[in-house]
C-alpha positions in Angstrom: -27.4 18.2 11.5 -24.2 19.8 13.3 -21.0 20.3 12.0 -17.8 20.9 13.3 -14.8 22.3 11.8 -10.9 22.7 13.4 -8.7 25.6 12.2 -5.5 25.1 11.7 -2.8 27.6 10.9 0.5 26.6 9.8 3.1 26.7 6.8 3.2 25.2 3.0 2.9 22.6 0.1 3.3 19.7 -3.6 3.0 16.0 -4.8 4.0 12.3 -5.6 3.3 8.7 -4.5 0.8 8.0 -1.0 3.5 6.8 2.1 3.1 6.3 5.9 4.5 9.2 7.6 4.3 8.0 11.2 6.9 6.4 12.4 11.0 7.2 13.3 13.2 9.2 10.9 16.6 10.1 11.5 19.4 12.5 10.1 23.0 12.7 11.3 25.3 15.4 10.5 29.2 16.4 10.5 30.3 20.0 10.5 33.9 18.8 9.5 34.8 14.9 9.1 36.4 13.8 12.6 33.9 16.1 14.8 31.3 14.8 16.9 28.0 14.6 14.9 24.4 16.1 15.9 21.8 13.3 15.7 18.6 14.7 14.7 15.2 12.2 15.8 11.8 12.7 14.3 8.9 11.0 16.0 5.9 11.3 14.6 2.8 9.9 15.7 -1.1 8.4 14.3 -3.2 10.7 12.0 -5.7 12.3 13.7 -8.4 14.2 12.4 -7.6 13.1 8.8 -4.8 15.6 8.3 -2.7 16.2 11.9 0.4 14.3 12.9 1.7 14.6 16.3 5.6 15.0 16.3 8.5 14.9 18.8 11.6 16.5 17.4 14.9 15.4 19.4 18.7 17.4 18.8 21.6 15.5 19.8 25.1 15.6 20.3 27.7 14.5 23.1 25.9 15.5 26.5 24.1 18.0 24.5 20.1 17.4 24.5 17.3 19.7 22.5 13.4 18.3 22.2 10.3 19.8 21.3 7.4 19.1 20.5 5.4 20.0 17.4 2.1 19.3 14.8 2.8 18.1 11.4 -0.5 18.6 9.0 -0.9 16.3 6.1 -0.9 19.0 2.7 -1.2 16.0 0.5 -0.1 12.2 0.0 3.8 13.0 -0.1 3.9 16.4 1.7 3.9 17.4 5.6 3.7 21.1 6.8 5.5 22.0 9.4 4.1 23.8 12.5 5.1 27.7 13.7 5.9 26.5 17.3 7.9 24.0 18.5 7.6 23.7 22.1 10.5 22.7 24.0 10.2 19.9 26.4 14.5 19.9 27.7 17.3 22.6 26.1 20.6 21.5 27.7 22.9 23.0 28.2 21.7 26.1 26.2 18.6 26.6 24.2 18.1 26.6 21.0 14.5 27.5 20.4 15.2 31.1 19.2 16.6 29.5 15.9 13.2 27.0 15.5 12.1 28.9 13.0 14.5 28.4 10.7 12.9 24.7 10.2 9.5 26.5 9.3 8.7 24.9 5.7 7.2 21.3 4.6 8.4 17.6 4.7 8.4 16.2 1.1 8.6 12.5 0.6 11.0 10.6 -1.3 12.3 6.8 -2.0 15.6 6.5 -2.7 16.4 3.9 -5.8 16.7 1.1 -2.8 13.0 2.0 -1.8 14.1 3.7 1.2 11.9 6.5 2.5 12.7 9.6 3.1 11.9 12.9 4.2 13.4 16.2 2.7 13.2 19.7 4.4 12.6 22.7 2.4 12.6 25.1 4.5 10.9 29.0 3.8 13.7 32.0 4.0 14.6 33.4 6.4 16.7 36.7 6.1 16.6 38.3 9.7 20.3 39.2 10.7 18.2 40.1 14.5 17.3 36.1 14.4 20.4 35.0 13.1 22.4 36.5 16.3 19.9 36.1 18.9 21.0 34.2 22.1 24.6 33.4 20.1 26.3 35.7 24.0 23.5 34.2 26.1 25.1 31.4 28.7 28.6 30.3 29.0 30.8 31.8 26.8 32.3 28.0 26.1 28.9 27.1 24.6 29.3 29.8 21.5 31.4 27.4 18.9 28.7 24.7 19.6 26.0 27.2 18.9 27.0 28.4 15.6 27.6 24.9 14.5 23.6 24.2 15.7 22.5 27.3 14.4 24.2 27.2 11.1 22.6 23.3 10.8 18.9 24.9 11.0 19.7 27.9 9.1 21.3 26.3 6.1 22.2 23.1 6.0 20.5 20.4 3.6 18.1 17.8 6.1 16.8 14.6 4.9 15.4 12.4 7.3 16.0 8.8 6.9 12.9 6.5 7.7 14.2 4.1 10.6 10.9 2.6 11.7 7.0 2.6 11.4 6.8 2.7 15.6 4.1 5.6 16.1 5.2 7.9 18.8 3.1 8.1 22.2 3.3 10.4 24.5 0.3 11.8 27.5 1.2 15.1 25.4 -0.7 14.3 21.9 -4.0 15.7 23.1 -3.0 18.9 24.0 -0.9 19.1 20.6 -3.9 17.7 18.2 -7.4 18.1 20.3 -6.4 21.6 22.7 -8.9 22.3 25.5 -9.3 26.3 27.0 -7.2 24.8 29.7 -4.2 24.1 27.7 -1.9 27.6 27.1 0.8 26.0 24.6 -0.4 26.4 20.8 1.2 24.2 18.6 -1.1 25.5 15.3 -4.7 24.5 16.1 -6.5 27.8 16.2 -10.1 27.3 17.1 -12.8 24.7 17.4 -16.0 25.8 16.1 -19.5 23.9 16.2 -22.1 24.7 13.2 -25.4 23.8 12.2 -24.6 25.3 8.9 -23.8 23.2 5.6 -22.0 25.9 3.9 -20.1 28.9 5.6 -18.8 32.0 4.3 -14.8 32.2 4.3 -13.1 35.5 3.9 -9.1 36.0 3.3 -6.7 38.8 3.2 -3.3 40.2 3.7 -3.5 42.0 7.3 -0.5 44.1 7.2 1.9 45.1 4.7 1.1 43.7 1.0 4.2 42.3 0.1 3.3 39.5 -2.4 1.9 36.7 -0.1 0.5 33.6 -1.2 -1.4 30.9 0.7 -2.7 27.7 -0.1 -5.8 26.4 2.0 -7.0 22.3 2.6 -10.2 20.9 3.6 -10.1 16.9 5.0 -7.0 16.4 2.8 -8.7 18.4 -0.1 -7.0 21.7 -1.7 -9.9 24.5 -1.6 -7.0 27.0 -2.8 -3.5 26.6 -3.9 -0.8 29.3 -3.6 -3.3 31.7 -3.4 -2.0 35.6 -3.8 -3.5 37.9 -1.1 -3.7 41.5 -0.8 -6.2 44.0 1.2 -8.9 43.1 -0.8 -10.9 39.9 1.0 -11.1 37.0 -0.7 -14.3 35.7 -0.2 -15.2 31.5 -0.9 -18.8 29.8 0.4 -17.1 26.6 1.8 -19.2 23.5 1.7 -18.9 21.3 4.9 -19.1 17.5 5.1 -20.7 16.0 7.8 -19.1 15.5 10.9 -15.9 16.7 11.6 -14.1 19.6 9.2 -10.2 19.9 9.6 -9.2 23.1 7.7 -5.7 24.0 7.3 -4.2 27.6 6.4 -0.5 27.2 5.3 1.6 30.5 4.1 3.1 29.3 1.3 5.5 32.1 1.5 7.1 35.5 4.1 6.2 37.6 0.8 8.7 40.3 0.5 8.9 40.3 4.3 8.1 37.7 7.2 6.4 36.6 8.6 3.2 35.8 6.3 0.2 37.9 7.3 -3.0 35.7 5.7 -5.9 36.2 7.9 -8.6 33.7 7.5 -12.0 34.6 8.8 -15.0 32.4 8.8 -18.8 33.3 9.3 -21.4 30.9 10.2 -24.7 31.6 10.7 -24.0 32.2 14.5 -21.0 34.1 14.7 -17.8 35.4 12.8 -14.7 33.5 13.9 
């Protein structure tokens, strides 16, 4: 019997009641009453692979235009972690990129009292003054009151997402995001493919570089193997039973530790190679 198993490697995780994430969602923001806002679009497309989401993320605001594109990964029924890179499709008239991280975290569900869903960022920390400043003197001079008003919205400001539709989003892209080939160069978070004829493999974790206190939580077809698990030098090892067909296995850094980024290495062993 063969076996085949997906690596992904991503960031985060918690819990409450089961909800569609695909669809439209849709935040606005104000930096002072009066000013233009920044319209922020969140396309999200089918589940594939029982835990992967597909995503578009889209910046507005005047002429101004920001998009990238990203994977979601399911942690549980009310939680979505968000992907390292997000790839940008159009940054005009300056980019915006170099700040992405700052909307490294998870997607938690809510309803509102008026059963309206929503999605809430909690984003992880981020205390890098060298992050903070980068590409603030890049471009037009003009651009740099705009910029810290972008910036300071990833950095900082409270996101919640406002569910506008169920309309999946499609795009000739998705494939490359959820199902990459050798041919395709972006990485979005999906690691490696590997095919098995093993039922059980042998996982080993550990902290790679500096031990700074941190924690990862690991997931298995929707199903927590480990939750906020602390790592150090010392490998962590776990025999991890496979079920039959496909294996989606997601790594999320739950945490930067003392110091980003998170340094978790996951290594698995099959009975035909170490990955």
């Amino acid at each position: 019997m063969r076996f085949l198993f997906t690596i992904v490697l991503l960031l985060l995780f918690a819990n409450i009641k089961a909800q569609n994430f695909t669809g439209t969602w849709a935040f606005t923001y104000q930096s002072y009453p009066g000013t233009t806002p920044t319209k922020m679009q969140l396309q999200i497309g089918k589940l594939e692979d029982k835990m992967l989401y597909p995503a578009n993320l889209q910046i507005t605001k005047s002429d101004m235009i920001f998009n990238y594109e990203l994977l979601l990964v399911k942690k549980n029924s009310t939680q979505l972690g968000i992907g390292r890179n997000k790839y940008p499709i159009a940054e005009k008239p300056f980019k915006i990129g170099q700040w992405m991280p700052y909307l490294n975290g998870v997607l938690t569900l809510n309803n509102t009292k008026a059963g309206q869903a929503q999605l809430i960022l909690k984003r992880m920390w981020i205390d890098n003054f060298g992050l903070f400043m980068k590409g603030l003197d890049d471009d037009d001079e003009i651009y740099e009151s705009s910029k810290v008003n972008l910036r300071n919205l990833l950095y900082r400001e409270p996101i919640t997402l406002t569910k506008v539709n169920d309309l999946h989003w499609q795009n000739a892209h998705i494939k490359r995001i959820v199902n990459p080939t050798e041919k395709d160069e972006i990485y979005y978070g999906v690691y490696d493919v590997i095919t098995t004829k093993d039922s059980v493999v042998k996982l080993a974790i550990q902290d790679e570089q500096l031990i700074d206190a941190d924690t990862i939580t690991l997931i298995q077809n929707g199903r927590m193997i480990l939750n906020k698990h602390a790592i150090d030098e010392k490998k962590f090892n776990y025999a991890l039973k496979l079920d039959t067909g496909l294996n989606t296995l997601a790594l999320f850094a739950d945490n930067y530790g003392r110091r980003p980024p998170n340094t978790g290495n996951l290594i698995v062993k099959t009975s035909e190679n170490m990955y």
